[in-house]
N, C-alpha and C positions, 0 to 999 in steps of 0.2 A: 182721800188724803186731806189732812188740814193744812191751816195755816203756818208758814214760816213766821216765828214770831221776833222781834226784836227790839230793843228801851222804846225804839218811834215809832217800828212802822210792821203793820202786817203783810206780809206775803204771801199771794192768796192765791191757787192754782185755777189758773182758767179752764173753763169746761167750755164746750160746743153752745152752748145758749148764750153765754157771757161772750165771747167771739164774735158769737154775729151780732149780737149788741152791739160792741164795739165796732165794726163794720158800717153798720146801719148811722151809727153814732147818737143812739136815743136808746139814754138805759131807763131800765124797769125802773119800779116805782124802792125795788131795795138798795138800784147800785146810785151809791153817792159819788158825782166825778166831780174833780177840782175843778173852777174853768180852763180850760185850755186842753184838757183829756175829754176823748182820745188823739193823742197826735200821730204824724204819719205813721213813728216807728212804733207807734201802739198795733194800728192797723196791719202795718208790714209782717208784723208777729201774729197777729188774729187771722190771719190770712195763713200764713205756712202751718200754723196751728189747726187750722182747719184742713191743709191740704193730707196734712199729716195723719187725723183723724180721718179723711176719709181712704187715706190709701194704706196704712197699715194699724189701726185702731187709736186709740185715747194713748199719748204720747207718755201721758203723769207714771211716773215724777220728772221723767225730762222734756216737759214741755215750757211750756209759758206760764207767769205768775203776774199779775196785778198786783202794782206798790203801792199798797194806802197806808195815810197817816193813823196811827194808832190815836190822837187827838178828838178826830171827826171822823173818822171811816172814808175820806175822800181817797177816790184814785189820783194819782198824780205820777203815774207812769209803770214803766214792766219791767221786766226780768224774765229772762228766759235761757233755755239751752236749747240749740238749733237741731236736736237731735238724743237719741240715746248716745251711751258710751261706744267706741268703735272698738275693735277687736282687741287695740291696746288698751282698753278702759278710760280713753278722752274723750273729752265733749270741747263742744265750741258754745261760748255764750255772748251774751248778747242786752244792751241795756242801756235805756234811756227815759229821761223823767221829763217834765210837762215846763217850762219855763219859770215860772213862778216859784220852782223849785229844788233850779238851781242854786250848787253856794252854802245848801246847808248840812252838804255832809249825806245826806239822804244815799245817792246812788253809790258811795263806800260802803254802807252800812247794808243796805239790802245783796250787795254784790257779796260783802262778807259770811251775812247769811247763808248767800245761794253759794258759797266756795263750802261751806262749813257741809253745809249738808249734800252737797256733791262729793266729797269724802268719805261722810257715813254709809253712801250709795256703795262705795268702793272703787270709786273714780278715783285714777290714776294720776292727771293731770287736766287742766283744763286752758284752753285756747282761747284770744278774745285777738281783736284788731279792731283802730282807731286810725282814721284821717291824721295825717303829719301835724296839721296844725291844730287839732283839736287835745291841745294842753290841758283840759279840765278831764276828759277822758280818760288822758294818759298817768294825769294824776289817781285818779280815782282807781285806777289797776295796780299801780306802783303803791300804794296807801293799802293794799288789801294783799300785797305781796305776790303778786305777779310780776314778772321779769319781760323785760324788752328781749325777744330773741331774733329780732330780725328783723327788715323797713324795704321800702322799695319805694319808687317816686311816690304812690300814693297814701299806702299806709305803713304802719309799723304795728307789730306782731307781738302780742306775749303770752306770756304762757306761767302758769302755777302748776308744780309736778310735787306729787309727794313722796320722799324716797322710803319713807317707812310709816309704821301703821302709827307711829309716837307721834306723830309732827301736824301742825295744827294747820287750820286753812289761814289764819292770819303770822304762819311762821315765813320766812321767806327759804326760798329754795334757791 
């Protein structure tokens, strides 16, 4: 599979090699990282990425993705879906960028990507949750037209559903 492409930034499907890189935190001599990548949630992803890989095969397309600037080739964080579709055709996803890169729009733009082409998949709806107070998160779901469907002390909950094949990932539902 290739790259998710978009105006800024490539979306690049993690494989088993690039994982444990990540991991390790000392990439090859091709992978370009911003400073501050890999950060935890880079890890956190390279890690279920791999658990995933070894207990029911190579996860792609719904695995994990590297967000590099289309500019320099730098990573500067990921994207991912915590799984295949489940019986209803949902996924849960998951997404965070490197500090330096916050603010510019970045993690709407790759999230809209990964909504876009998790529709083409034939994904039904897709699931994500954010900490109460992490306002730039909740922005960044609510901007790619996911809906708040629910909160509890810790997080709140949304969710993008497509009710027919006409309706886009960046339509609101």
């Amino acid at each position: 599979m290739g790259d998710l492409v978009t105006a800024r930034l490539l979306i690049h499907p993690l494989n088993a090699a690039e994982a444990e890189r990540v991991l390790t935190g000392i990439p090859d001599d091709a992978a370009r990282w911003a400073p501050g990548y890999p950060a935890e949630g880079d890890a956190s992803a390279a890690r279920r990425f791999l658990r995933t890989c070894a207990s029911t095969g190579d996860p792609q397309p719904f695995g994990t993705y590297v967000i590099r600037r289309r500019e320099d080739g730098r990573a500067i964080g990921g994207v991912d879906f915590h799984g295949r579709p489940d019986e209803n055709g949902s996924v849960t996803i998951g997404y965070g960028l490197i500090s330096s890169a916050h603010g510019k729009g970045y993690a709407s733009e790759a999230l809209r990507a990964l909504l876009t082409f998790a529709r083409a998949q034939g994904v039904s709806s897709v699931h994500g949750d954010t900490g109460r107070e992490n306002f730039a998160s909740q922005h960044v779901m609510t901007a790619v037209g996911m809906r708040l469907v629910a909160e509890d002390d810790r997080l709140r909950y949304y969710r993008k559903t497509w009710d027919d094949a006409t309706e886009t990932a960046g339509s609101h539902s």
